[in-house]
C-alpha positions in Angstrom: 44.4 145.8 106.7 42.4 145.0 109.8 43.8 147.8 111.7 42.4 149.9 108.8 39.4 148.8 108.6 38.5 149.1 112.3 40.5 152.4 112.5 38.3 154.2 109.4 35.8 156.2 110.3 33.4 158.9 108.8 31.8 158.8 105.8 34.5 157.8 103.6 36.3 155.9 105.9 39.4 158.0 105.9 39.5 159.1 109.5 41.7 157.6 112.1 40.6 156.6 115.3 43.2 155.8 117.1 40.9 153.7 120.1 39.6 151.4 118.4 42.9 150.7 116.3 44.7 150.3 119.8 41.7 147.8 120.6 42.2 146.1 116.8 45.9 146.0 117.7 46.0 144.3 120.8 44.3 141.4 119.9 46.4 140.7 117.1 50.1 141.5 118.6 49.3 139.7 122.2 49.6 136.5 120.7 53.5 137.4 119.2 55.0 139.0 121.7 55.9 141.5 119.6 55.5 145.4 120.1 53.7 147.4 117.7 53.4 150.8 118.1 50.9 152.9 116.0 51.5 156.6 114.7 49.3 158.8 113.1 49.3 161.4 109.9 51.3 164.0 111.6 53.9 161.3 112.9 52.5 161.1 116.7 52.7 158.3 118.4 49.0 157.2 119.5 49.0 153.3 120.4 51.9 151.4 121.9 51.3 147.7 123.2 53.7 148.2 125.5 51.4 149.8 127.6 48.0 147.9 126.7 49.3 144.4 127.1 49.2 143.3 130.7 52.2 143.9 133.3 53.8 145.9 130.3 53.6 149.0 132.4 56.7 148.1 134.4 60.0 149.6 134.7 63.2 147.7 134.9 66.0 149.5 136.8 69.6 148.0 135.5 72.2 148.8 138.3 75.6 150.3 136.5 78.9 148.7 136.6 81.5 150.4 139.1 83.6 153.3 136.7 86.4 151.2 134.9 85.4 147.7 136.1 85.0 145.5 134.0 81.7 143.4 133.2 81.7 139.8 134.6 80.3 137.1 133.0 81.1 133.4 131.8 83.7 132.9 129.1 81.3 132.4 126.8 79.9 135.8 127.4 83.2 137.2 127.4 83.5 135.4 123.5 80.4 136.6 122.9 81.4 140.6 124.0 84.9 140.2 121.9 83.0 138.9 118.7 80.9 141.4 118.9 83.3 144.2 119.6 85.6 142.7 116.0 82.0 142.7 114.0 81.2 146.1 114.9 84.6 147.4 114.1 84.6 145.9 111.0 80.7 146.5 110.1 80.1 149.2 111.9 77.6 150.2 114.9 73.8 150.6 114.5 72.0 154.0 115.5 70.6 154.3 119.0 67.2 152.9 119.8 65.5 156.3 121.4 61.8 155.4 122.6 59.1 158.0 121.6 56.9 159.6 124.5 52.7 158.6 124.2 51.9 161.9 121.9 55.3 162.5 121.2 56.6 163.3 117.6 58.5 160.2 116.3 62.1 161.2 115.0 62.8 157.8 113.0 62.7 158.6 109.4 61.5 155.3 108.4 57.8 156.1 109.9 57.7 159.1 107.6 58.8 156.7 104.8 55.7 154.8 106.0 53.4 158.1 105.5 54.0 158.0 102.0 53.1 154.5 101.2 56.3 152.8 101.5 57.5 150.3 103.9 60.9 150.4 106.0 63.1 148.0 108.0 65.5 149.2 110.1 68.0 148.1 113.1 69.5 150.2 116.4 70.7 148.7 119.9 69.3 149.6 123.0 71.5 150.9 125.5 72.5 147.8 126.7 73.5 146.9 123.3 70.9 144.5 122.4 69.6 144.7 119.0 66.2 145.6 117.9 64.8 144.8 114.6 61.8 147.1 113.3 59.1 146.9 110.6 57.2 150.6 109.2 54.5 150.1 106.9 51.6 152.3 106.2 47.9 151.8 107.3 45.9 152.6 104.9 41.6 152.4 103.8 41.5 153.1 99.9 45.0 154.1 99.2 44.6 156.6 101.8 47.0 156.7 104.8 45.5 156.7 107.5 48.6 156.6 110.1 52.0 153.9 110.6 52.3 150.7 112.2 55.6 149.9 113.7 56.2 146.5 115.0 59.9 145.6 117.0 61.6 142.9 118.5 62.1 143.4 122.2 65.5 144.1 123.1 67.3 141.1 123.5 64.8 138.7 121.8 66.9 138.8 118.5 70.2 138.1 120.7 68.9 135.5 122.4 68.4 133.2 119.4 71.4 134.5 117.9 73.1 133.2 121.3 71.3 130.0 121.1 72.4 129.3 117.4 75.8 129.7 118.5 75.7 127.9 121.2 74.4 125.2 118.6 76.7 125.6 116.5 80.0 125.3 118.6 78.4 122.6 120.5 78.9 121.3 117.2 82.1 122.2 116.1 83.1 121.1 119.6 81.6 117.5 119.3 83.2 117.3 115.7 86.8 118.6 116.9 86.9 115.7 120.1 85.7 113.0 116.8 88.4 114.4 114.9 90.7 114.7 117.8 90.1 111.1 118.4 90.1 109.5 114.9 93.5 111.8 114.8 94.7 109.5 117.2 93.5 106.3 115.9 94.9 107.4 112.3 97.9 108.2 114.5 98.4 104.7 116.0 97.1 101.9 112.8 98.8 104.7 110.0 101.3 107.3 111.0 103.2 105.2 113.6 103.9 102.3 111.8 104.7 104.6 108.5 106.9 105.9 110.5 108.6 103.3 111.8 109.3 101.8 107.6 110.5 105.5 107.2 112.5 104.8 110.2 114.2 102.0 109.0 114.7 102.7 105.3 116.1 106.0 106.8 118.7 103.9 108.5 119.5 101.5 106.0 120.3 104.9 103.6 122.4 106.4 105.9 124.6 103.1 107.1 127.2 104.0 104.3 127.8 107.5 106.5 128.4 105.4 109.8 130.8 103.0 111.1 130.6 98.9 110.6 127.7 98.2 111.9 127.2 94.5 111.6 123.7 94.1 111.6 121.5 94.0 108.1 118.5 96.2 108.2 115.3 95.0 108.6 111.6 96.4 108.5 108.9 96.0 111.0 106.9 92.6 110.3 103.6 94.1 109.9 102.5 91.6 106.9 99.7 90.6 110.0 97.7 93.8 108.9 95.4 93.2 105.5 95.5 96.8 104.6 97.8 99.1 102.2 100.5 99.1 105.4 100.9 95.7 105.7 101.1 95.0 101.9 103.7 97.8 101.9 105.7 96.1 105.1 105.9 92.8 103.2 107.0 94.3 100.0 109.7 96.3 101.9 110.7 93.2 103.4 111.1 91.2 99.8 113.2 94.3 98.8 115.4 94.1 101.4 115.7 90.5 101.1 116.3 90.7 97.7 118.7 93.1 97.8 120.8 91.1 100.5 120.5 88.1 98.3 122.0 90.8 95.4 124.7 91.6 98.0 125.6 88.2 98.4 125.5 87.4 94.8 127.9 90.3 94.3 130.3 89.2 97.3 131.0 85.4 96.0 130.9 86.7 92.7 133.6 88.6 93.3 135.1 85.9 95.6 135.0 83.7 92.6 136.8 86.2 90.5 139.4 86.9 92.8 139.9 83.3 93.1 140.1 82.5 89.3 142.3 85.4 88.2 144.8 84.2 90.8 145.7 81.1 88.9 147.2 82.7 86.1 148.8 85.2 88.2 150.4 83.0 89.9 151.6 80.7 87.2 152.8 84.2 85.5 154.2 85.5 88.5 156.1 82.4 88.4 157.1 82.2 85.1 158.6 85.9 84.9 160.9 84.9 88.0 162.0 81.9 86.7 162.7 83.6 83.1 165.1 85.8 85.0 167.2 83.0 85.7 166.9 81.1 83.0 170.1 80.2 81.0 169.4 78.5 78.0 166.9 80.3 75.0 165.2 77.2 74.8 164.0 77.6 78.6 163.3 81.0 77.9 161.1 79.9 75.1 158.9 78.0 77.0 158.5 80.5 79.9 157.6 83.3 77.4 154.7 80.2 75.9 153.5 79.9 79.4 153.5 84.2 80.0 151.8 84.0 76.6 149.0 81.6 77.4 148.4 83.0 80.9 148.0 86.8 79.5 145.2 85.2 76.8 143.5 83.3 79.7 143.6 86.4 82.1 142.5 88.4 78.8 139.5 85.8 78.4 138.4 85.9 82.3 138.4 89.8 82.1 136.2 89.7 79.0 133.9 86.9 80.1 133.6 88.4 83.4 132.6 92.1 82.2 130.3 90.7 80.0 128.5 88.8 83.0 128.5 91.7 85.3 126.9 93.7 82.8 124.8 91.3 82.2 121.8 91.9 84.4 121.5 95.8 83.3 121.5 95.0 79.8 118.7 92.5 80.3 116.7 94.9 82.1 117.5 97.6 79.6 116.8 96.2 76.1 113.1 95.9 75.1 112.1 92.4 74.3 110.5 91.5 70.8 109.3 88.9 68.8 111.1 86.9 66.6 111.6 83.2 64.8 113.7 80.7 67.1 114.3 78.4 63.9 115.8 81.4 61.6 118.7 81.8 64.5 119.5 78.6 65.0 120.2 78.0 61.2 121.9 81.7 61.8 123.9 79.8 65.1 124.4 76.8 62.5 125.9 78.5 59.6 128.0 80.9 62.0 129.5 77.7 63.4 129.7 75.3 60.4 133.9 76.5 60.0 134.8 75.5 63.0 132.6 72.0 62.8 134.4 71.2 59.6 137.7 71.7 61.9 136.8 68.9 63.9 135.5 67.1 61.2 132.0 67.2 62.9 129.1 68.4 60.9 125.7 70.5 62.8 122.3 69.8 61.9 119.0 71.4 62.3 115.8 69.3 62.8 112.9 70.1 60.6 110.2 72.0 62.7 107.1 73.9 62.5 107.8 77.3 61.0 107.2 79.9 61.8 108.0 79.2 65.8 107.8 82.9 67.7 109.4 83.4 71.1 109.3 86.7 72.5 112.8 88.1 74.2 116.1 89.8 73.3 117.1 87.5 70.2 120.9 88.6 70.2 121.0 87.0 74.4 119.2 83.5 73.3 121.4 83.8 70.1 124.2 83.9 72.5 122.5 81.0 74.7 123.0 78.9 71.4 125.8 79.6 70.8 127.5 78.8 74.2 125.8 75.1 74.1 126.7 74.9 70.1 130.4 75.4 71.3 130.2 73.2 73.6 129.0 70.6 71.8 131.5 70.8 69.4 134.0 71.1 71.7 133.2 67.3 73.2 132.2 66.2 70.2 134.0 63.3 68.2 135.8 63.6 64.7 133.2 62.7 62.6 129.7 63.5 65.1 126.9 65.0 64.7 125.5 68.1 66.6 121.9 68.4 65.9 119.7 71.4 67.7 116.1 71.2 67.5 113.0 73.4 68.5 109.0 72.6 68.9 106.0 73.5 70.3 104.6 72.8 73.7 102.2 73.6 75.9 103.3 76.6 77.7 106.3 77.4 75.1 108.4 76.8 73.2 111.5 73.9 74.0 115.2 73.9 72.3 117.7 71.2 72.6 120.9 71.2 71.6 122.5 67.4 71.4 125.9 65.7 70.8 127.4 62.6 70.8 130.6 63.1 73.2 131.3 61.4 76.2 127.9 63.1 78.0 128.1 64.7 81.5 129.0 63.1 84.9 125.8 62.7 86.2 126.7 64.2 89.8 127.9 67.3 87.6 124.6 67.6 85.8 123.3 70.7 88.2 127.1 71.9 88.8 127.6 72.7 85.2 125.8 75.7 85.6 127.5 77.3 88.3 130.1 80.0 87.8 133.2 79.4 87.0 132.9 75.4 86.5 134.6 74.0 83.5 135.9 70.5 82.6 137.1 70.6 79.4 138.7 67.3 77.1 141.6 65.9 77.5 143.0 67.3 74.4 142.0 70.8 74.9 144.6 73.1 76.5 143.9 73.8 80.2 142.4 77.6 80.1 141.0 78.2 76.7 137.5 78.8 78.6 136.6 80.8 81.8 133.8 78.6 82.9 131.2 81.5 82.2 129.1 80.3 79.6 127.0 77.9 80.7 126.7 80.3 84.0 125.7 83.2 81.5 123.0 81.0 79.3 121.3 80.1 82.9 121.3 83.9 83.7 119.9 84.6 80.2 117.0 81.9 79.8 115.8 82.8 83.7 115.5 86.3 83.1 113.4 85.3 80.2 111.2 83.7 82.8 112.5 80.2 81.5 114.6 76.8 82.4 117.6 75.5 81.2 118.7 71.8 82.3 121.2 69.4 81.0 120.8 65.5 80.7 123.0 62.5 79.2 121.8 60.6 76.2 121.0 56.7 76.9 119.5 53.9 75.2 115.8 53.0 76.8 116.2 51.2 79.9 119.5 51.2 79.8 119.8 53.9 83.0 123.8 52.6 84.2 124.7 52.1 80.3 127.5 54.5 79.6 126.3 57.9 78.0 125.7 58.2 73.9 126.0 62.1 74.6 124.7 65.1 76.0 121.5 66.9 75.4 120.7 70.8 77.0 117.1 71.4 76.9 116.0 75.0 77.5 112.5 76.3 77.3 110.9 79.8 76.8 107.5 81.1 77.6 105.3 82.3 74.8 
């Protein structure tokens, strides 16, 4: 607009002087380092600041590479020449920058789009490749053009802050790699190498049944120091292993155990077959087909009782617990067992309590709980005794006992009597009839319900050396 207006001349304004608007021009493009050429109607070029601003008059001689060598420069120029090389085979090269001669016709089509009225922007490179960005639009007084100014970039401004950006910018991505590099490490040393090192060790604990004897248990880096996710996952490695070797053990003097109690009768049957062999009268052979008898029903019972316990642990993990009424199964347990009470001539009883009294667990396991300590109690119990079972309420559960009036427990044995394969029968009970199991079983049973079991002897008050009235097995369940 200012050019215009300084530019008009005549009457109606619609002359173009080309002086003054080289005048107008060069006090408005000094300050922007810009060039701004100025064309008139025809296309000529009349005004170029190149050669009004001052020391623009110069001329810059380049000296030309040697033919075929190759241009030096750092390797960031090298990058640069490479990246430029892949964009323009992708995108494709812009036109040749050709300057226009003072007075010369201008061959750029965007000044003619200029001349009538519009406005053009357009890139070329320079032949050293450096890009320069131009701007046509029309000068015009009253809708009239009076001519085209054209301002450009100097060749090699636009580069140059291209260059810097990306210098910037992988200054950057440089300064971010070496963090990332370095918290790679970091994350290498507190995370990856001590995951490693559990994988490590699990990996070798898997693989142990694939090498030789190898003596040594497996064990898992210590690293319950650390109060992040690693160190919680060390110690619970550790638990597992240790629990697993506890397992291990378990299994070893179970089976120990079982080895040891089936070889009884085996060898009293083993005995008893060679000896029938020779005997000579059928009253001899008599007995020794009793004892064959009696030792095939006690190895029949230790088989039984023993694949009941080793299953026992899967089906308790198995079955889903429920809810149900402690006192409806011990009048169940009662009336199941009120045959073989009348047997003995002992009678059970079940002790008025609260009702209803809920327990959560696998009823059919504490039903067989009651019915082990039920047996038992009949089995000590007196012609004529009483076997009462109770239940109540406490604080944190609920508490069953399960009383007789035998001869009680020897007091050394009161911890014993829950181990496997312990048994110590009456006198007038044949030496076999049980495998020791049950009160093992019932322990196994109340524990996994997250409960106790414990047996004491029955005394008068204050009375602590008197001998024992009976037995009493307390066990109690969470609610």
């Amino acid at each position: 607009m200012a050019v215009a207006e300084a530019a008009g001349t005549g009457p109606s304004g619609t002359r173009f002087d080309p002086v003054r608007a080289n005048e107008v021009l060069k006090r408005l493009v000094e300050p922007t380092g810009l060039r701004a050429q100025i064309f008139d109607r025809a296309g000529r070029l009349t005004g170029d600041t190149r050669a009004l601003l001052p020391g623009s008059g110069r001329i810059e001689v380049l000296p030309l590479p040697p033919p075929g060598a190759a241009p030096a420069g750092s390797p960031l120029a090298v990058i640069e020449r490479w990246y430029r090389r892949v964009l323009r085979f992708f995108m494709g090269e812009p036109p040749l920058y050709r300057e226009t001669p003072e007075g010369g016709l201008a061959e750029e089509r965007e000044v003619f789009a200029a001349l009538r009225g519009g406005v053009a922007r357009w890139e070329r490179i320079n032949s050293e490749g450096e890009l320069i960005v131009s701007v046509t639009v029309p000068i015009q007084r009253f809708k009239a053009v009076l001519g085209v100014l054209m301002l450009s970039t100097e060749g090699g401004d636009i580069d140059e802050i291209v260059r810097a950006e990306r210098r910037s910018i992988i200054a950057v991505f440089l300064f971010a790699l070496s963090i990332s590099i370095a918290l790679s490490v970091l994350l290498a040393n507190t995370i990856a190498k001590p995951i490693r090192r559990l994988a490590e060790a699990a990996e070798a604990g898997g693989a142990q049944e694939a090498r030789p004897i190898n003596p040594q248990r497996i064990r898992f880096p210590d690293l319950t120091a650390r109060t992040d996710e690693i160190g919680y996952l060390s110690s619970a490695l550790r638990r597992m292993t240790e629990a697993l070797y506890e397992r291990i053990d378990a299994i070893e003097s179970f089976a120990a155990d079982v080895a040891h109690e089936i070889k009884n009768p085996l060898t009293s049957l083993r005995s008893a077959v060679e000896t029938l062999r020779i005997a000579k009268t059928p009253e001899m052979q008599a007995r020794l087909l009793e004892v064959i008898q009696k030792d095939v029903g006690r190895l029949d019972r230790l088989v039984t009782d023993i694949s009941n316990a080793s299953r026992l642990d899967a089906e308790l993990t198995r079955e889903e617990m429920e809810s149900f009424d402690i006192v409806d199964l011990m009048e169940a347990i009662a009336a199941m067992n009120e045959a073989p009470a009348a047997a003995r001539g002992a009678r059970i009883e079940v002790a008025p309590g609260p009702r209803p009294l809920e327990v959560r667990g696998l009823q059919g396991r504490i039903g067989q709980v009651l019915q082990n300590l039920v047996g038992n109690a009949l089995t000590f119990s007196p012609t004529g005794a009483s076997v009462r079972i109770a239940a109540e309420r406490r604080a944190n559960g609920v508490r069953v006992t399960v009383e007789d009036e035998g001869p009680g427990v020897p007091d050394e044995n009161l911890t014993t009597i829950f181990e496997r394969f312990y048994s110590q029968r009456p006198d007038d009970e044949a030496f076999g009839d049980h495998s020791g199991l049950g009160l093992s079983i019932s322990k196994q049973i109340v524990e996994a319900h997250g409960g106790t079991i414990w047996a004491e002897n029955i005394r008068p008050i204050g009375a602590a050396k008197a001998p024992p009235a009976g037995a009493r097995f307390t066990f109690e369940l969470p609610l």
